[in-house]
N, C-alpha and C positions, 0 to 999 in steps of 0.2 A: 777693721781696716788695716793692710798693710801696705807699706810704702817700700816698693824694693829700690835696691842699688842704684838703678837710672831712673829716678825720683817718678816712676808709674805707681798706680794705683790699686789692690788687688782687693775688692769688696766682695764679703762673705756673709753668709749666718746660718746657724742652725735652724731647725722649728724642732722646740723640742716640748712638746705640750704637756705629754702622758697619755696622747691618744692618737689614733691615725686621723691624718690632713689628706682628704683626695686632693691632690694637688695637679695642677698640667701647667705647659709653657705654652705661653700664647706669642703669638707677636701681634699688633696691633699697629696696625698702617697709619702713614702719617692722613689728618684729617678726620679722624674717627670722632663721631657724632656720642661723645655723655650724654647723661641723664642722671643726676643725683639721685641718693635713694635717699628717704625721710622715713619716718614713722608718718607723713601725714599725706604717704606716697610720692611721686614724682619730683624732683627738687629743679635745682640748679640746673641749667645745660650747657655746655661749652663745645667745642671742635678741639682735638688733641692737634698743635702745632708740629710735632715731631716723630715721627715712628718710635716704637717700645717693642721690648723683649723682656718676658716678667715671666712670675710664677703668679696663679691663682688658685684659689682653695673650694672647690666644693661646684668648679663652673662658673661661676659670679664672674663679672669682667671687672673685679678690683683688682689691680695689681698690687699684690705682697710685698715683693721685691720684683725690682726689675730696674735698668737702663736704657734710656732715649738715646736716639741716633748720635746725637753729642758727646755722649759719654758719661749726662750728668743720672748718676743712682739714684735710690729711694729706696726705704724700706720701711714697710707700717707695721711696728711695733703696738704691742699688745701691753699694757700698762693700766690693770684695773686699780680702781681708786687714786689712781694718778693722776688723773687729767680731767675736767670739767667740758660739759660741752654747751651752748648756747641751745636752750630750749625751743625746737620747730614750732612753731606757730603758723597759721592762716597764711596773717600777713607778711613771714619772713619766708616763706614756705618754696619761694621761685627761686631763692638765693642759697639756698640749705643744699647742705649732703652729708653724708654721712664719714665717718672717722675712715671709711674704708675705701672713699671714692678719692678722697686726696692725694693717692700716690698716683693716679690716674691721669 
């Protein structure tokens, strides 16, 4: 992130893996109907409050990076053995999604 001269905001990053990312730009209308992904299929579901402009990897509607009609970013970082996740279950299984639905 950099901050120019008239205190705006300039959000970036690479994707630098070591292998090709099919990647595209989506935009994503405000009201867009989620569906969390789980290992134990279908999760969480919400309605997107806001319109988005992101990059996504492979066709998936996760957004990577991208910014809502307000201005506020996101960007889902890749951090193996870094972070712990809350094991899907049955019973937790409505409220679940996955590391990749969150920038969403």
């Amino acid at each position: 992130m950099l901050k120019t001269a008239d205190g705006g905001i300039v959000h970036g990053r690479t994707v630098e893996f070591g292998f090709f990312i099919d990647t595209s730009i989506v935009l994503v209308p405000r009201g867009y109907a989620f569906t969390g992904e789980t290992p134990l299929g279908p999760g969480k579901t919400w309605t997107g409050k806001y319109a988005v402009v992101g990059g996504i990897a492979f066709n998936n509607l996760a957004i990577m990076d991208g910014m809502n009609e307000k201005g506020l970013a996101a960007g889902a970082f890749y951090f193996p053995t870094f972070a712990e996740y809350a094991e899907t279950t049955p019973e937790n299984r409505t409220v679940s999604m996955s590391m990749a639905d969150f920038t969403n």
